[in-house]
PADRENMI-682377 format. One record per atom (N, C-alpha, C, O): x, y, z. Coordinates in steps of 0.05 Angstrom, whole numbers, plus 5000, padded with zeros to 4 digits. Layout:
! residues N
XYZ...
END
This chain:
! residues 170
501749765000500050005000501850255000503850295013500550414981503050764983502350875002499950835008503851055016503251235037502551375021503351394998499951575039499351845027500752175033500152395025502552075049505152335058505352195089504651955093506452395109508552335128506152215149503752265151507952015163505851915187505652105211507452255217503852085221502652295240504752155265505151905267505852325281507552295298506352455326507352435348504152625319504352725340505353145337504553335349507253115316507853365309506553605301505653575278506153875311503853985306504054195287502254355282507654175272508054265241506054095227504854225210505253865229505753655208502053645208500653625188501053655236497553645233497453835231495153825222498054135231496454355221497454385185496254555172499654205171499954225149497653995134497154015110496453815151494653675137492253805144490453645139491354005154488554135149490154385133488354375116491354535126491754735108494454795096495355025093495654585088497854485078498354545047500554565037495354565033495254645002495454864996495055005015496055014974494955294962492455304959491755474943490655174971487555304948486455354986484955534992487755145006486755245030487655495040486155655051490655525032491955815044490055975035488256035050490256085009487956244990485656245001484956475008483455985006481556045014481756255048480556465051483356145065483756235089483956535090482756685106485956645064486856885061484157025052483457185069482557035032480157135030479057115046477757315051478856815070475956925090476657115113475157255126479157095116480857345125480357675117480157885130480357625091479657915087477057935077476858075057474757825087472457805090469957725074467757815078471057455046469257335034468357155053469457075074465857075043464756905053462956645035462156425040462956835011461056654997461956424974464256464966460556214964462956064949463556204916465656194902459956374907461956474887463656794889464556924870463856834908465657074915469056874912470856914896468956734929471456564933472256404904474656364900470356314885470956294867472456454834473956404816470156764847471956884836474957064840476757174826474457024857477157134871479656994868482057064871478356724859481656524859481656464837483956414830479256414811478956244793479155974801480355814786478255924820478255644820476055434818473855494827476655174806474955014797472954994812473954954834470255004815467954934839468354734853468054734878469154494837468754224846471854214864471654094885474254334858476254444880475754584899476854544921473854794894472854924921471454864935471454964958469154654926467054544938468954334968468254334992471054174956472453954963473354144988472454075010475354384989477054455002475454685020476654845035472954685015471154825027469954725054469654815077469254455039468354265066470854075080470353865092473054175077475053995085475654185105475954075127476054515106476154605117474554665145475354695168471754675133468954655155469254355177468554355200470554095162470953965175473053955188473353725196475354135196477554235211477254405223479154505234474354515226473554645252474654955244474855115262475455045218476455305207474955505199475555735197472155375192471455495169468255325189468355105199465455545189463455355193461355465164461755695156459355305149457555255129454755455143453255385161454955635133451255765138449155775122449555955106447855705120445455695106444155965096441955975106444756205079442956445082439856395064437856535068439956175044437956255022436955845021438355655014434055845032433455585019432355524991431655294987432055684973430255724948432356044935432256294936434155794919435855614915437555634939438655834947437555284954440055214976442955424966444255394944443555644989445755654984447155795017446055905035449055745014450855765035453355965042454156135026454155925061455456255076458555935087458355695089461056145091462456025093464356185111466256295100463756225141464756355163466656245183466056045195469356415186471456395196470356285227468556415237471656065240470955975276473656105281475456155265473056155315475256205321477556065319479756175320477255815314481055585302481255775272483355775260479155905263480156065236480356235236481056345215479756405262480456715259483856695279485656865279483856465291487056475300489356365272491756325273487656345250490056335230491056635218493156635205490356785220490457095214493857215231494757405219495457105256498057275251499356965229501357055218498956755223500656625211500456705181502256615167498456865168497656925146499857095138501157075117500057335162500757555159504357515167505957705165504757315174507057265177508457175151510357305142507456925136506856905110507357045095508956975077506257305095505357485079508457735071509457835051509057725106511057855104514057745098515757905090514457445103516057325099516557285063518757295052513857235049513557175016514357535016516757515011513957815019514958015010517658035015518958165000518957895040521358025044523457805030525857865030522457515017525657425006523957324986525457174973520957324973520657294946518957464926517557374908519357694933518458004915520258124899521158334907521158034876524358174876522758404857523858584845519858354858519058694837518858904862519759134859517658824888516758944911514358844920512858654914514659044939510958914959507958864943507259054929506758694943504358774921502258714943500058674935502658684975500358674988501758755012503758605015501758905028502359025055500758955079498658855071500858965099499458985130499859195140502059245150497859355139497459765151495859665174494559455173495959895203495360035209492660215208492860455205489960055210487760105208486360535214484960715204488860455242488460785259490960985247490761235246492660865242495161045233495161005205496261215198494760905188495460915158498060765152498760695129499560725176502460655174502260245167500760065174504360265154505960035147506359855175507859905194504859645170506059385196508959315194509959415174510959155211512459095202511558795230511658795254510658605212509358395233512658235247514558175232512658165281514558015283513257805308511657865326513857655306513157445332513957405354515957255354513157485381514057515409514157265425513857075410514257215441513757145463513257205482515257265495510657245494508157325515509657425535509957675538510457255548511557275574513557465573513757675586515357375554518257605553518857795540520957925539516357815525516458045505518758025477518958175458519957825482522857785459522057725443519557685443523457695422522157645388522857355379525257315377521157125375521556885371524056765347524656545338525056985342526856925316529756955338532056945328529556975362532257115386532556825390530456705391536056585394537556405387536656325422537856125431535056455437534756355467532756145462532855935474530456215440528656015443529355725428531655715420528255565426528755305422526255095430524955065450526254935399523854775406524654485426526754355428522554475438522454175459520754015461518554065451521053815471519153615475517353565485517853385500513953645488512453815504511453485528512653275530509253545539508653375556506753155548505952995565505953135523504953005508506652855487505652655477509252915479510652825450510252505460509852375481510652455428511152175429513551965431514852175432514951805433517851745440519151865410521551925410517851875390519651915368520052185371522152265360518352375384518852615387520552705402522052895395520752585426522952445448525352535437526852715443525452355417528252305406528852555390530952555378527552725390528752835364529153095377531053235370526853185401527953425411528553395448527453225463529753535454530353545480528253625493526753805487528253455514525153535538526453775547528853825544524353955561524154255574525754185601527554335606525253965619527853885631530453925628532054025645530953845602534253835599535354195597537454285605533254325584534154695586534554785610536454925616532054685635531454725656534954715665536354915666536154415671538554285678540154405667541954495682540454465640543254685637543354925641545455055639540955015649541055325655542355385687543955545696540255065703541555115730544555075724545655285732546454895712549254855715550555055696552955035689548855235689551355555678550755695693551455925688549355655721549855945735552255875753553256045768
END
């Protein structure tokens, strides 16, 4: 039997790449983001095939991203509204967004993140809550959370072992 891509380990790169892992999901995400809702709005917006959007429409609704509303019974038609698991995809969009402008635009920006109250230019970066530091700073480091699985085990160091070398550098 072929595999159909990577076995689920547990990794939560790897399950949030199998609910929106395609281009036609990013895209859809990115329009309900900036506030379509409907399928032929979304259709035209992407040119994409119905029977592709139809598929990646309800694949999404069934990932808890995206929920199906009913506005019109005569003719059945439907509304296609961001849940909150889909309105928390909106800083990874914009991270995305800024990442594709800054190392693959070599014409320039052709979509920005402003400043609703100021007019000004975002320049989006990723923190961490607690410390206010910027997640791209060589302190952070991924680990093995309290859930991983032994293969995960293996591959990154438990929060223990940071814990243990931090106590033996002071």
């Amino acid at each position: 039997m072929k595999r159909k891509g990577p076995t689920d380990t547990g990794c939560p790169v790897l399950r949030s790449l199998k609910q929106v892992g395609d281009a036609w999901s990013f895209l859809i995400l990115r329009d309900a983001l900036g506030g379509s809702t409907r399928f032929d709005d979304f259709q035209r917006n992407l040119d994409i095939a119905p029977n592709i959007l139809s598929g990646r429409l309800k694949a999404l609704d069934e990932a808890g991203l995206m929920e199906r509303r009913r506005y019109s019974d005569h003719p059945p038609r439907d509304e296609y509204h961001l849940t909150e698991r889909g309105r928390d995809f909106r800083p990874i969009m914009q991270a995305l967004l800024a990442w594709g402008n800054r190392h693959f635009a070599p014409e320039g920006e052709s979509v920005v993140i402003v400043n609703r109250e100021t007019g000004r230019q975002a320049e989006p970066v990723m923190i961490d809550r607690v410390s206010g530091r910027p997640l791209s700073d060589p302190v952070f480091a991924q680990a093995a959370g309290p859930a991983a699985s032994e293969r995960i085990r293996r591959r990154y160091p438990a929060i223990s072992e940071f814990l243990q070398a931090r106590e033996a550098g002071r």
